[in-house]
FIDO-466055 format. One record per residue (C-alpha): residue in three letters; y, z, x. Coordinates in pm, whole numbers. Layout:
FIDO-466055
PT  aa      Y      Z      X
PT Ala      Y      Z      X
...
This chain:
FIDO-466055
PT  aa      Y      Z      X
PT Unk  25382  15242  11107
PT Unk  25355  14846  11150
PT Unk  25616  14709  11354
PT Unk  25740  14343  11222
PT Unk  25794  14057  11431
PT Unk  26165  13892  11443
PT Unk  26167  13543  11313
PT Unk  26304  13416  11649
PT Unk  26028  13580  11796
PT Unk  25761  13417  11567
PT Unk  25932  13068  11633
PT Unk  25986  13165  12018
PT Unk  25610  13199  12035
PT Unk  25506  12903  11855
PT Unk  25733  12675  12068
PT Unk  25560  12808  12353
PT Unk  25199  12800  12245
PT Unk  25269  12383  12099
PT Unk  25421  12314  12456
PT Unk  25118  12445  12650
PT Unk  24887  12303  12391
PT Unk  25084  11969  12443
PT Unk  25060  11995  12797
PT Unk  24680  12040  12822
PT Unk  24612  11740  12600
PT Unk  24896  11531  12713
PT Unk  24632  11372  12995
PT Unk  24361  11332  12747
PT Unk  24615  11147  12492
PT Unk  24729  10919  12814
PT Unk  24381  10850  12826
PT Unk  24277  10764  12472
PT Unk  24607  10501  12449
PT Unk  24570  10358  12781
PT Unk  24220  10274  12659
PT Unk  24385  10020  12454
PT Unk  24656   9849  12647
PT Unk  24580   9565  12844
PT Unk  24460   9617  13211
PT Unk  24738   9477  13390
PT Unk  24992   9689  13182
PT Unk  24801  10031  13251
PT Unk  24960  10154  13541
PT Unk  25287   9962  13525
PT Unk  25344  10179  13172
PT Unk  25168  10458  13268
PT Unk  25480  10662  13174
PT Unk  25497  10514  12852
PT Unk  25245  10706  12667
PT Unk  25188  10459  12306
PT Unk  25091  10075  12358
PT Unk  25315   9785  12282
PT Unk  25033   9556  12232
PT Unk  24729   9703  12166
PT Unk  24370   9554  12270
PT Unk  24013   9578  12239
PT Unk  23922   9398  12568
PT Unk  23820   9759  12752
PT Unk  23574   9845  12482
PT Unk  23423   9487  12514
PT Unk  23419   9457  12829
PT Unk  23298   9840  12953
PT Unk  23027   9834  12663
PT Unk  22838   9521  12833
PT Unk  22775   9781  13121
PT Unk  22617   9659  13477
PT Unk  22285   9519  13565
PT Unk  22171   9351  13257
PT Unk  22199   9708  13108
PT Unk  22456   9801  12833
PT Unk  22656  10119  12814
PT Unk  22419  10230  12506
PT Unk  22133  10265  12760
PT Unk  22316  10517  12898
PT Unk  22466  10662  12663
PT Unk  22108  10742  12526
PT Unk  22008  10838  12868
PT Unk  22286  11116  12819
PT Unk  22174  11226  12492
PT Unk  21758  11271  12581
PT Unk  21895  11444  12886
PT Unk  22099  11698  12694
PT Unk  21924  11756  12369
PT Unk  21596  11734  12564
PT Unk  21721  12019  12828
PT Unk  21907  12200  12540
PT Unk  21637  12299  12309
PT Unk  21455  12409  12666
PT Unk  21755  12635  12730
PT Unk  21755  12775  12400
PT Unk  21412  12845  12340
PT Unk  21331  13010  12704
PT Unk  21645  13192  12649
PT Unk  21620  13329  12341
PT Unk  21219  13469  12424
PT Unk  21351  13604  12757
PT Unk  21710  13771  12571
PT Unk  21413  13908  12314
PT Unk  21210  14056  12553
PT Unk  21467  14232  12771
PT Unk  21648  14427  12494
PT Unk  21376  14503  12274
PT Unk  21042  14545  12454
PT Unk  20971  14793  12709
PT Unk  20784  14689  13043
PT Unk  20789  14782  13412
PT Unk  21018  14604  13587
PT Unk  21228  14551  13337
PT Unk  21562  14666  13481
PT Unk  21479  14475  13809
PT Unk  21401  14129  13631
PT Unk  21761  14233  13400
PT Unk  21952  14245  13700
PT Unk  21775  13910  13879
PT Unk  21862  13717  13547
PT Unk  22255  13874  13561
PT Unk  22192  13768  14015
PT Unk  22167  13411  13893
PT Unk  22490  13371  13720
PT Unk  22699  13543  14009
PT Unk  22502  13224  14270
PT Unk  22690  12857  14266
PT Unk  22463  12584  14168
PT Unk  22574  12435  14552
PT Unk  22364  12704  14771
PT Unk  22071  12590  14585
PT Unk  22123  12255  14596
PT Unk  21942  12177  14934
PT Unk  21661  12392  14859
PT Unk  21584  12293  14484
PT Unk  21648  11891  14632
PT Unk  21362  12009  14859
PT Unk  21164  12155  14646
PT Unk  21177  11871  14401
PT Unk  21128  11611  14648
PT Unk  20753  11776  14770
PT Unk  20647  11749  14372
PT Unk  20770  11395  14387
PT Unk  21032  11423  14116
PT Unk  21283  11293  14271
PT Unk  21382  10960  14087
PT Unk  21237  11095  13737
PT Unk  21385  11332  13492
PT Unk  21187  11629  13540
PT Unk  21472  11814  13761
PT Unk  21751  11807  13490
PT Unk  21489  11914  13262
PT Unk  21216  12080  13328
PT Unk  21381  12373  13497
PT Unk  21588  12493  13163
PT Unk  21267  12552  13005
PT Unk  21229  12847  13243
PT Unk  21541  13011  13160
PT Unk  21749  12928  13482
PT Unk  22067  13011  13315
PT Unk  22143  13357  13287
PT Unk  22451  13318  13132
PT Unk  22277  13199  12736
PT Unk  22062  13468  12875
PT Unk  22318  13776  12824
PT Unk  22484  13607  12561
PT Unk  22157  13598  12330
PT Unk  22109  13951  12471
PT Unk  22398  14086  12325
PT Unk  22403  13979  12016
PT Unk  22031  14076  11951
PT Unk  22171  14406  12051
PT Unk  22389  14355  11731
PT Unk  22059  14380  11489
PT Unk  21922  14719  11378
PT Unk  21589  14757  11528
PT Unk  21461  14916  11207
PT Unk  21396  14547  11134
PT Unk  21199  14553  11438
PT Unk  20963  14896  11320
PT Unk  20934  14718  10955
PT Unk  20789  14429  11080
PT Unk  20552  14669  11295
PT Unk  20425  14884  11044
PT Unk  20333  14573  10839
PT Unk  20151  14428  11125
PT Unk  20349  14154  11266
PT Unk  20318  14096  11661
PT Unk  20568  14027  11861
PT Unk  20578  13670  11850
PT Unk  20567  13690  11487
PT Unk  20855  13972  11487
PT Unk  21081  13741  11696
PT Unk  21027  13367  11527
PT Unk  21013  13519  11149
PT Unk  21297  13798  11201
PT Unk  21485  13780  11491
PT Unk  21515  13415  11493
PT Unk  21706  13346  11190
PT Unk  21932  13654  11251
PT Unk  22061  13472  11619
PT Unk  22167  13162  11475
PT Unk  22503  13179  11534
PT Unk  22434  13275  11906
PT Unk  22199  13014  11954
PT Unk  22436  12777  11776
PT Unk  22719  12871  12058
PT Unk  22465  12868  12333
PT Unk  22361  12505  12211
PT Unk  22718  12333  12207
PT Unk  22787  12461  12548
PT Unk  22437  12370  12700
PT Unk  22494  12036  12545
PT Unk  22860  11952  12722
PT Unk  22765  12127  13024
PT Unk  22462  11903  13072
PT Unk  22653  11619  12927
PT Unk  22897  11626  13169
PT Unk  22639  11696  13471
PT Unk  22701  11444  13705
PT Unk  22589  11602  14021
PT Unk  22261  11650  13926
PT Unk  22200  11307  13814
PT Unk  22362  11178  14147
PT Unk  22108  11370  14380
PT Unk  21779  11252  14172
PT Unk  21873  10965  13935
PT Unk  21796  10629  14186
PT Unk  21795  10343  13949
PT Unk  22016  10204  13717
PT Unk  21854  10246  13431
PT Unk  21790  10582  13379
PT Unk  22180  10669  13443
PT Unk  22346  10887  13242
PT Unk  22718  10837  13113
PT Unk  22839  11087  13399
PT Unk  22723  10818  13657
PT Unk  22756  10503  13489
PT Unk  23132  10588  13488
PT Unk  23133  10547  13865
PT Unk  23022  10195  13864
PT Unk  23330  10071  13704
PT Unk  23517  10232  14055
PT Unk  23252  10055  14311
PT Unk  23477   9998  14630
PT Unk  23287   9728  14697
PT Unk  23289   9498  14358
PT Unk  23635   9652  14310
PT Unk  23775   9881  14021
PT Unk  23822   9846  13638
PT Unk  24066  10108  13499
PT Unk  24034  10011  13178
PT Unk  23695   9973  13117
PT Unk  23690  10310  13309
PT Unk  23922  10447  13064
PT Unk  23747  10294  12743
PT Unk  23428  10413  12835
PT Unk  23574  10748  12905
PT Unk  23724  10791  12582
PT Unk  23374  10705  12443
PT Unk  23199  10963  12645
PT Unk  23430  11243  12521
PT Unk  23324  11161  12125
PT Unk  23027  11352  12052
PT Unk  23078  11654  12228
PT Unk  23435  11661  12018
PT Unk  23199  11600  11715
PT Unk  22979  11877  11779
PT Unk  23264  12104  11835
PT Unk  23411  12001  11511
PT Unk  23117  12029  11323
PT Unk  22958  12363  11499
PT Unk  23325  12510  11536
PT Unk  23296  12811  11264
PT Unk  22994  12933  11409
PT Unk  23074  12904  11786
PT Unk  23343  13153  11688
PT Unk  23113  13352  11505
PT Unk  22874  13376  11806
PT Unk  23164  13430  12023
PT Unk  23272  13725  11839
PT Unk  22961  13844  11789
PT Unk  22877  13899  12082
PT Unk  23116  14103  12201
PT Unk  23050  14334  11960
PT Unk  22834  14617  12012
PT Unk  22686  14796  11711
């Protein structure tokens, strides 16, 4: 028999889950208003979360950028970067996800558990030996390291994740598509492909804001101002040499944050879905 919640207890727990909501966003809402106060007021009212006299000045100001170079250059640094990296992530991943749950080959268990190895390593012990690496092909300075590599599947996390919710599919899909000739390549692009949309769709949005938001990476091989992403253009407005502007630091900021809040928006029903999904097993 279904037990009914007490009113008090429904209201008890919605208090408590709009406090803790409130708190996480609180710093991200001082953010966003400070943004539009003027500079000299930032910190004096930093308690005082809404404006009394509101300004555009940050915006201006932080947009013109550094260098002869305005903020849009990086900003579309940031997006070739991500999209660019993302489709390699999600293409690699999905072929390798494919081929570990539905082919058979020797070796298979060992390269399973090398893939499932690379999510248990932090990114820091490889750090001197990839920087290494990357330096003897003469990369350093370009692109090619925050690229290239997720074309190779490097991530083993979008890995299992694709994995699982393949696992989801009946493979009598799989033995159609066989006994009507289809390799394969043609198996996974015509069948399997369409069917993992909602995991590639959840693999995609986080891909994008992790990459997004990279800012180690572009500090070890990124050496000239123009190819900076947003992650490292930030830290020009905090030079301890020139001196610091908080609110163009703050504006800018703000700006950064907008499209990976628009793709969660937009993508939010299906990063659910794929969520969900993939914790399923059929």
């Amino acid at each position: 028999m279904k037990t009914e919640r007490k009113p008090w207890k429904e209201v008890l727990y919605h208090i408590l889950v709009a406090a803790g909501a409130l708190i996480m966003v609180y710093p991200l809402l001082w953010m966003v208003f400070s943004s539009f106060k003027p500079v000299d007021t930032i910190l004096p009212t930093a308690k005082q979360l809404i404006p009394t006299e509101w300004t555009l000045r940050n915006y201006i100001q932080g947009w013109k950028g550094f260098m002869g170079y305005t903020f849009g250059t990086f900003f579309l640094n940031s997006f070739f970067i991500s999209l660019t990296s993302t489709f390699g992530t999600l293409l690699s991943s999905s072929l390798v996800a494919y081929a570990l749950q539905r082919l058979q080959f020797k070796g298979k268990k060992i390269l399973f558990g090398l893939v499932l190895s690379t999510m248990m390593l932090p990114a820091q012990i490889l750090m001197i030996p990839q920087f290494m690496w990357y330096r003897h092909l003469n990369w350093v300075g370009t692109y090619f390291p925050m690229i290239l590599p997720y074309f190779f599947a490097i991530q083993g996390f979008f890995v299992y994740l694709i994995m699982n919710f393949i696992d989801g599919i009946p493979k009598d899909l799989d033995e159609a598509a066989k006994i009507d000739g289809c390799s394969y390549y043609v198996t996974f692009f015509r069948i399997i492909l369409p069917l993992i949309v909602p995991a590639l769709v959840t693999s995609a949005i986080f891909s994008f804001i992790w990459r997004w938001d990279d800012y180690l990476s572009a500090l070890l091989y990124v050496n000239r101002a123009s190819m900076r992403p947003i992650s490292l253009a930030l830290q020009l407005f905090n030079d301890p040499s020139s001196g610091s502007d908080i609110g163009s630091t703050l504006a800018m900021s703000t700006l950064s944050i907008v499209p990976a809040t628009v793709l969660f928006l937009i993508f939010q029903k299906s990063l659910v879905e794929g969520i969900a999904s993939t914790g399923i097993k059929g």
